[in-house]
C-alpha positions as CSV (number, residue, x, y, z in Angstrom):
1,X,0.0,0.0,0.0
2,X,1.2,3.5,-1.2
3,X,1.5,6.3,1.3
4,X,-0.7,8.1,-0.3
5,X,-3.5,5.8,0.2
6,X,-3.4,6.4,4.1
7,X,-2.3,9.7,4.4
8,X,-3.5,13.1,2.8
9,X,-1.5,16.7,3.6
10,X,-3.1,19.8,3.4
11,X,-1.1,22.7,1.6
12,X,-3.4,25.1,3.9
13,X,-1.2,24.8,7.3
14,X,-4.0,24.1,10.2
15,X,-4.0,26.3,13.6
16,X,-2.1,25.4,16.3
17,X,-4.0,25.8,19.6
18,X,-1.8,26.8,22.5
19,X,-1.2,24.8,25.0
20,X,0.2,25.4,28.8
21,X,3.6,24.7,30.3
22,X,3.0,21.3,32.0
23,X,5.1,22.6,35.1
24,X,2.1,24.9,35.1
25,X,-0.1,22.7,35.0
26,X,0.8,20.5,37.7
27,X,2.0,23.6,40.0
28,X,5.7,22.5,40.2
29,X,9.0,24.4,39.0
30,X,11.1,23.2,36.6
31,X,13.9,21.9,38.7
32,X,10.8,19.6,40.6
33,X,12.3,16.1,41.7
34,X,9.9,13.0,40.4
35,X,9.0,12.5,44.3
36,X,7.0,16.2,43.8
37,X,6.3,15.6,40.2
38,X,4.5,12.5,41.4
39,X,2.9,14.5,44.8
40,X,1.4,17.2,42.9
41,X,-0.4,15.0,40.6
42,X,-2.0,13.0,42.8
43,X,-3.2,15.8,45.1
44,X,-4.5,17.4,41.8
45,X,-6.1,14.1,40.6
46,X,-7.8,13.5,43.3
47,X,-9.3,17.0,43.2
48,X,-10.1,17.1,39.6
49,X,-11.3,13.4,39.1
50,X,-14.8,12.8,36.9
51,X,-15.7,10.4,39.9
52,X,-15.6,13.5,42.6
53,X,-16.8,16.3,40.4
54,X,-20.5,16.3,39.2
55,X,-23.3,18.5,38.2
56,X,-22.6,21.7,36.6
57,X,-18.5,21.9,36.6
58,X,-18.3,18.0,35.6
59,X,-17.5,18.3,32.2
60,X,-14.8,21.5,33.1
61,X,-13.3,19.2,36.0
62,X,-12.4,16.3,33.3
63,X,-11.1,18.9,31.0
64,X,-8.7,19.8,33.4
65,X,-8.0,15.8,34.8
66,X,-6.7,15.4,31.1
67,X,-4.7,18.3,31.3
68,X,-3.0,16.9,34.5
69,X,-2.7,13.5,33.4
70,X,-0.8,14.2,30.0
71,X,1.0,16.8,32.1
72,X,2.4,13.8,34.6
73,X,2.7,11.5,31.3
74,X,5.4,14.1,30.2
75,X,7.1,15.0,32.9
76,X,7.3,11.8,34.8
77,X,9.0,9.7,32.0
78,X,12.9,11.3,31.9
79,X,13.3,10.8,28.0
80,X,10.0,13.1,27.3
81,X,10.9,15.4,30.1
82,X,14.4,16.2,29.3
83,X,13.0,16.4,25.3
84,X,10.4,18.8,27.0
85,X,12.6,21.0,28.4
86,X,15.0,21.3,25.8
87,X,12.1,22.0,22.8
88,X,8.9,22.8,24.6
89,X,6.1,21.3,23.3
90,X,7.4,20.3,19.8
91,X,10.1,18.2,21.9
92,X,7.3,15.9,22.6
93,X,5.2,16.4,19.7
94,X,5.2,13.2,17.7
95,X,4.1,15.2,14.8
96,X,6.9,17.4,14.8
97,X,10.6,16.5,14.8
98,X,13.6,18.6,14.8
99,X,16.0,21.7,16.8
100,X,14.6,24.3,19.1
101,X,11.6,26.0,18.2
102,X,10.1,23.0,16.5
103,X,11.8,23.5,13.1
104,X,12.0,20.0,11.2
105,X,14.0,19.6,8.3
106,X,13.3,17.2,5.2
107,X,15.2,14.6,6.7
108,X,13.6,15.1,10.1
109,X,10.1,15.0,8.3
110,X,11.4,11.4,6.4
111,X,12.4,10.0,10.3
112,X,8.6,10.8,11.5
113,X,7.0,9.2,8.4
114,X,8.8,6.1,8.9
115,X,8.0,6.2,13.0
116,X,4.2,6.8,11.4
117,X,4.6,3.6,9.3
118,X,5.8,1.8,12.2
119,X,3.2,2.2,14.4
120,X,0.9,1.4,11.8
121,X,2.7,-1.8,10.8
122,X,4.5,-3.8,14.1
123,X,5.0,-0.7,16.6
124,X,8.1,-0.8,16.3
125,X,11.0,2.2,17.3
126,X,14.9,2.5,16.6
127,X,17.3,2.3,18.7
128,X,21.0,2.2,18.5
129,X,20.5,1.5,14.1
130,X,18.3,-1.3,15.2
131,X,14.1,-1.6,15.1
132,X,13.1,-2.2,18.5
133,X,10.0,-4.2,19.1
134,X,7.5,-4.3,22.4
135,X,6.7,-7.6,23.4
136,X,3.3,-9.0,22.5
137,X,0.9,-8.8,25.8
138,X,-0.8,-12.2,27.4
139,X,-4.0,-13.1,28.8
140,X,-5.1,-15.5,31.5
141,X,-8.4,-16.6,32.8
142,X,-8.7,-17.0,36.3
143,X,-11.9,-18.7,38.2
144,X,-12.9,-17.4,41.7
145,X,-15.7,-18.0,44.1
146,X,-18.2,-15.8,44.1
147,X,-17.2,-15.3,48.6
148,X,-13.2,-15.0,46.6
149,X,-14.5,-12.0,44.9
150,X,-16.3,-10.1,48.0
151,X,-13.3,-10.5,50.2
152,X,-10.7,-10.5,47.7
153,X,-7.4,-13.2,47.6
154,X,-3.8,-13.1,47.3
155,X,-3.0,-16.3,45.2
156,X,-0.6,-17.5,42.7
157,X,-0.4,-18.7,39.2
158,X,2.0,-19.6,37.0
159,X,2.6,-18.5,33.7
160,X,5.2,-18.3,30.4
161,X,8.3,-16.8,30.8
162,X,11.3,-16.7,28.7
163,X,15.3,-17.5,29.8
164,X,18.6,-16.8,28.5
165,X,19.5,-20.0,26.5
166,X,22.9,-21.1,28.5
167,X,23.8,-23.1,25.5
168,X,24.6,-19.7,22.8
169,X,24.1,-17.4,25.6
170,X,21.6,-15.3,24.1
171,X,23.1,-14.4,21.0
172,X,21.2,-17.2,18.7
173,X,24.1,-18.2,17.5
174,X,24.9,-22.0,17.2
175,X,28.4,-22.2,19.5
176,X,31.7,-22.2,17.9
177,X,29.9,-18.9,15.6
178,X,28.3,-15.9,16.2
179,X,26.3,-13.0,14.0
180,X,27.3,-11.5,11.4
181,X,26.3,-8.0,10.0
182,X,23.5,-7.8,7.7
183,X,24.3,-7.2,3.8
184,X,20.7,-5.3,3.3
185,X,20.8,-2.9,5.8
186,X,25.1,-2.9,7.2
187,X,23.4,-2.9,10.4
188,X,21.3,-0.3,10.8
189,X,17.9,-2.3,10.6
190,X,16.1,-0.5,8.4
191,X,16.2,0.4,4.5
192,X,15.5,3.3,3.0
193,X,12.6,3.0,-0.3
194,X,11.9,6.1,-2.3
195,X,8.5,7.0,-2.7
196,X,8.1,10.5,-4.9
197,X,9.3,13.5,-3.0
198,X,9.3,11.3,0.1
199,X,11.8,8.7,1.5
200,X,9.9,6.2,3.8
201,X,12.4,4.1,6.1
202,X,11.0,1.0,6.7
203,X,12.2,-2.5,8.4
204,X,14.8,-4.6,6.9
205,X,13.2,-7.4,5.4
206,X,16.3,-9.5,5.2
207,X,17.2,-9.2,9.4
208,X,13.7,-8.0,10.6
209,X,15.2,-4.8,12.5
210,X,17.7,-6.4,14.2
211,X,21.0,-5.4,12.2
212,X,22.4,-9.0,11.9
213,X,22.0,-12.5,10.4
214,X,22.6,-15.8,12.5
215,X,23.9,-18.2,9.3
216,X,23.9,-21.1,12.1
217,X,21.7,-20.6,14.5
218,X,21.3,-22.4,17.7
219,X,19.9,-25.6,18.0
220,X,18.8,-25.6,21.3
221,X,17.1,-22.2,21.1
222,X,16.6,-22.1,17.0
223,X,17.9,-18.7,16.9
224,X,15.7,-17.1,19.5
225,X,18.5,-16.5,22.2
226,X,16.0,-17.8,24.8
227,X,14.1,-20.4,25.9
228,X,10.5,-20.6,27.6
229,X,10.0,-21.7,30.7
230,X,7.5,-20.8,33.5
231,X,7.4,-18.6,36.4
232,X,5.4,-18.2,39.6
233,X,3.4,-14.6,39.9
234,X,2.0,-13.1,42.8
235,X,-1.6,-11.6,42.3
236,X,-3.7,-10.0,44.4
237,X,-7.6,-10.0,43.9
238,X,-9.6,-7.4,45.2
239,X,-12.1,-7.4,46.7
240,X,-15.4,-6.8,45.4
241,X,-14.2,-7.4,41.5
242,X,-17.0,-8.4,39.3
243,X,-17.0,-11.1,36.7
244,X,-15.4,-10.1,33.3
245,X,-13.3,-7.6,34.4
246,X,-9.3,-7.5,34.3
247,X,-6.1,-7.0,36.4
248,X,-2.8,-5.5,34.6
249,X,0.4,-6.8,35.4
250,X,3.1,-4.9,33.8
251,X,6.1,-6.4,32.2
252,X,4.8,-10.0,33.0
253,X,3.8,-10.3,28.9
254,X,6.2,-11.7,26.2
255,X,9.3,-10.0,26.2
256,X,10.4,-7.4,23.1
257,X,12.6,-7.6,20.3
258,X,16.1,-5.9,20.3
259,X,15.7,-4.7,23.7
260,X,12.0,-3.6,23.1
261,X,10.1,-3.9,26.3
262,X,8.4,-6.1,27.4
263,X,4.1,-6.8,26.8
264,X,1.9,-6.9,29.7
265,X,0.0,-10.1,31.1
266,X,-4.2,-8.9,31.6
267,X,-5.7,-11.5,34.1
268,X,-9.4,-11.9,33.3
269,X,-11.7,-12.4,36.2
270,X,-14.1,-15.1,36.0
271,X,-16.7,-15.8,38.7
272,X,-18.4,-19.4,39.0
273,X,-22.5,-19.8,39.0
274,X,-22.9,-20.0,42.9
275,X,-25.6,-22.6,44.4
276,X,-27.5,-19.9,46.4
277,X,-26.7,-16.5,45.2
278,X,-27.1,-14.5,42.1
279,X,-24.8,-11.1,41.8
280,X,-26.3,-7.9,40.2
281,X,-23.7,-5.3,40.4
282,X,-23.4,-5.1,44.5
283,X,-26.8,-6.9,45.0
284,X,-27.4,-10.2,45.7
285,X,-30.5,-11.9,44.9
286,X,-31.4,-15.5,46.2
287,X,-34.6,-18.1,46.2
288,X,-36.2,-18.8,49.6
289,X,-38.5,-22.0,49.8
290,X,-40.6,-21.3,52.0
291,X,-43.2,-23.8,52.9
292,X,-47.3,-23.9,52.6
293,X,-48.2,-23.5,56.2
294,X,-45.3,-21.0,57.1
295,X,-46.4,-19.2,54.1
296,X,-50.4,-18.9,55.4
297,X,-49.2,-18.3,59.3
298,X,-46.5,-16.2,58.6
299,X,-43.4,-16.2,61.2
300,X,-39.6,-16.0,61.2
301,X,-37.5,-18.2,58.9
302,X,-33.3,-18.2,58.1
303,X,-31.9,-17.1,55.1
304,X,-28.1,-17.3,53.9
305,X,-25.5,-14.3,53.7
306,X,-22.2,-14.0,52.7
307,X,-21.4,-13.1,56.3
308,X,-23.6,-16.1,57.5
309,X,-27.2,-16.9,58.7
310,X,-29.9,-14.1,59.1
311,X,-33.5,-13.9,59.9
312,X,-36.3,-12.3,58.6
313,X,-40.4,-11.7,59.1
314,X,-42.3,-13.0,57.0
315,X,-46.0,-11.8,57.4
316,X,-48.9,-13.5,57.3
317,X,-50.2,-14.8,53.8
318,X,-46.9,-13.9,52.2
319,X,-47.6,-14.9,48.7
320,X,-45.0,-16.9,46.1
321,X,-43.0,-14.1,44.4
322,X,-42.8,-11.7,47.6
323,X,-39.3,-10.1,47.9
324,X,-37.7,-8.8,51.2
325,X,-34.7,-6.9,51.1
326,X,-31.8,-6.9,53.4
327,X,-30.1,-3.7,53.5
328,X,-25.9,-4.3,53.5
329,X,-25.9,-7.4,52.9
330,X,-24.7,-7.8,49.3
331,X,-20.9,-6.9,48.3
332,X,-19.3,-3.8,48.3
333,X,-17.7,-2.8,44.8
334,X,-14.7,-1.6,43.5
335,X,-16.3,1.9,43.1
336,X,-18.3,1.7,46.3
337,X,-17.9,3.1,49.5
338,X,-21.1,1.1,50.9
339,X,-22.3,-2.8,50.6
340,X,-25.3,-3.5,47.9
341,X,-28.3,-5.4,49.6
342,X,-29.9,-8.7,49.4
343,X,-33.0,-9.5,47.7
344,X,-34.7,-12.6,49.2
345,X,-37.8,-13.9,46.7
346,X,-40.2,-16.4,48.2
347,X,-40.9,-19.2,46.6
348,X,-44.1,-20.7,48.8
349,X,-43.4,-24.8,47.9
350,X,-46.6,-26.8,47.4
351,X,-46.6,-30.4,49.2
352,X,-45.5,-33.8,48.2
353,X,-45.5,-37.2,48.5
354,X,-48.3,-36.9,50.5
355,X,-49.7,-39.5,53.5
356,X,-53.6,-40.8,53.5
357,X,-53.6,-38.8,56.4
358,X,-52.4,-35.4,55.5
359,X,-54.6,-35.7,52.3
360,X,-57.2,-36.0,54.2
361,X,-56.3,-32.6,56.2
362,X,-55.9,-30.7,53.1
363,X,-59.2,-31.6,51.6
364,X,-60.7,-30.5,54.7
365,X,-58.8,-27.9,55.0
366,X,-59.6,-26.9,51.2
367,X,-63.2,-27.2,52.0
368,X,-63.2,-24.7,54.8
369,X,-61.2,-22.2,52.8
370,X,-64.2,-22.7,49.6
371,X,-66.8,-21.9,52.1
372,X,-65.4,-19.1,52.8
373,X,-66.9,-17.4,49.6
374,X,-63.1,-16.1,48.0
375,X,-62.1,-14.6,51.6
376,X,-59.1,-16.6,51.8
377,X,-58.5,-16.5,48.1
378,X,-58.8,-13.3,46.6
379,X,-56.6,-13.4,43.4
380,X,-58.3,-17.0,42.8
381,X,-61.5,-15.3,42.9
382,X,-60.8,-12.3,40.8
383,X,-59.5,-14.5,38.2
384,X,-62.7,-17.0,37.7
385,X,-65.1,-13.6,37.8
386,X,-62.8,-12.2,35.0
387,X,-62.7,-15.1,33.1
388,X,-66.4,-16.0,33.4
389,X,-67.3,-12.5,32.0
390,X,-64.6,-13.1,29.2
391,X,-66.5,-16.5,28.1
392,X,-70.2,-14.7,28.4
């Protein structure tokens, strides 16, 4: 695919907005160590965050939370910081490439093109002549209780991880050789291709960035310089994480090319189906049998919580379907400061396996209840006068 096809430049040069000094921003000078770099953007964060800031001045609070957080972004890496200071904002621009003020050159302009096709095409940055390459990022599917995921756990797992191969030492090389210099790009990773007024620099195809050939590669490691293997990892649930969602650990992905760094494992949360409960959110919701009798007479009857037994009242002539709630005693969230609740939902059981005897009861029992002309039954009732005047 041509440049042309993904990009399009204007000849009518666009406005540049102004933006502020990032020391500004975060209320630091410029000689700030990281330690109040790092201070002053958390005490602003936490003023400024969408979370803490509703109502009329929302949408101006997360204006300026951007503003802070690209500040830090800047200012806490050293690379961007010391580019920053030198150049201002075009130092950090990645639009914009070149000396003080912000001036780029042809050949400046031809460097950014190429980073442009990078990203588009492997992510890739150079370093040293060679095309360093992040490491691709890993995913892992962990299964928790559902009482795991309201009080949170510190377990382990173990995952891939990659070693130095002891038999080339990390150079790929099969022992006895070692690497020689690549003939397509003399080491520098990358080649050069003409496209109209435009030079685009783009990987070497012949040593894939890396500036040199292995013409025996190791057998033990087939080139790669390491070997996998696995590794134990700390991880630390939180509590009140909900099913689906994910926990970053950084650096713990597949490591990069060339010195690239590293990818970054995402560990997905999955919750098993629980025999009583049913999570919504920070609620719980759970079926209570309840029988006939205690149903009719009403009285006090157990339920389950996650913090153990509890008792409610149920009235008299609680009907199938009836919900009681039980305020603080679902799960509280990631987000939350307070517990949800529980929703307990009567399900009034109807007999079985009956004796001669307690068949007997119930018929009597049916045929006091009839002659009481619908007073015990009033839905039943309703429903027969509706659907009489439905057939008539």
């Amino acid at each position: 695919m041509r440049p042309s096809s993904l990009f399009r430049f204007s000849e009518r040069s666009r406005p540049i907005m102004a933006q502020r000094d990032y020391y500004e921003v975060l209320g630091v000078s410029r000689t700030a160590s990281e330690e109040e770099i790092k201070k002053a953007y958390r005490k602003l964060a936490m003023k400024y965050h969408p979370d803490r800031n509703h109502g009329d001045g929302a949408k101006a609070a997360e204006a300026k939370f951007k503003e802070i957080k690209e500040a830090y972004e800047m200012l806490s890496d050293a690379q961007k910081r010391a580019a920053y200071d030198q150049y201002g904002h075009a130092g950090v621009d990645p639009n914009m490439r070149g000396g003080p003020g912000g001036a780029a050159g042809f050949g400046a302009f031809a460097d950014a093109f190429g980073d442009i096709f990078g990203d588009v095409f492997g992510g890739a940055r150079r370093s040293g002549g060679r095309q360093v390459y992040r490491g691709g990022d890993l995913s892992y599917a962990m299964e928790i209780t559902l009482e795991e995921a309201a009080e949170g756990k510190d377990t382990q797992i173990r995952i891939p991880s990659w070693d130095e191969c002891t038999a080339c030492h990390g150079s790929g090389a099969k022992p006895g050789t070692k690497p020689i210099t690549c003939t397509t790009c003399h080491g520098a990773g990358a080649v050069q291709m003409r496209q109209g007024f435009f030079s685009v620099q783009q990987t070497c195809p012949q040593c894939r960035g890396n500036g040199k050939i292995i013409p025996e590669p190791c057998p033990a490691c087939r080139g790669e310089g390491k070997v996998k293997s696995n590794k134990t990892l700390e991880v630390k649930i939180p509590a009140g994480i909900d099913d689906g969602m994910r926990i970053r650990s950084s650096g713990n992905g597949e490591p990069g090319t060339n010195g690239g760094p590293s990818g970054d494992l995402y560990i997905e949360v999955r919750i098993k189906a629980h025999d009583v409960f049913k999570r919504d959110g920070d609620d719980l919701h759970c079926v209570v049998p309840v029988t006939m009798t205690a149903a009719a007479l009403g009285g006090e009857i157990k339920v389950p919580t996650l913090k153990g037994p509890a008792t409610i009242e149920i009235p008299e002539g609680t009907q199938s379907g009836k919900q009681f709630r039980l305020r603080g005693k679902g799960i509280t969230g990631l987000r939350s400061s307070y517990p949800g609740d529980l929703y307990c939902h009567v399900r009034v059981e109807t007999p079985v396996k009956l004796t001669e005897y307690q068949r007997k009861l119930l018929k009597e029992l049916d045929e006091s209840l009839k002659n009481g002309a619908g007073k015990h039954s009033p839905a039943e009732k309703g429903w027969f006068d509706k659907a009489k005047e439905f057939f008539s």
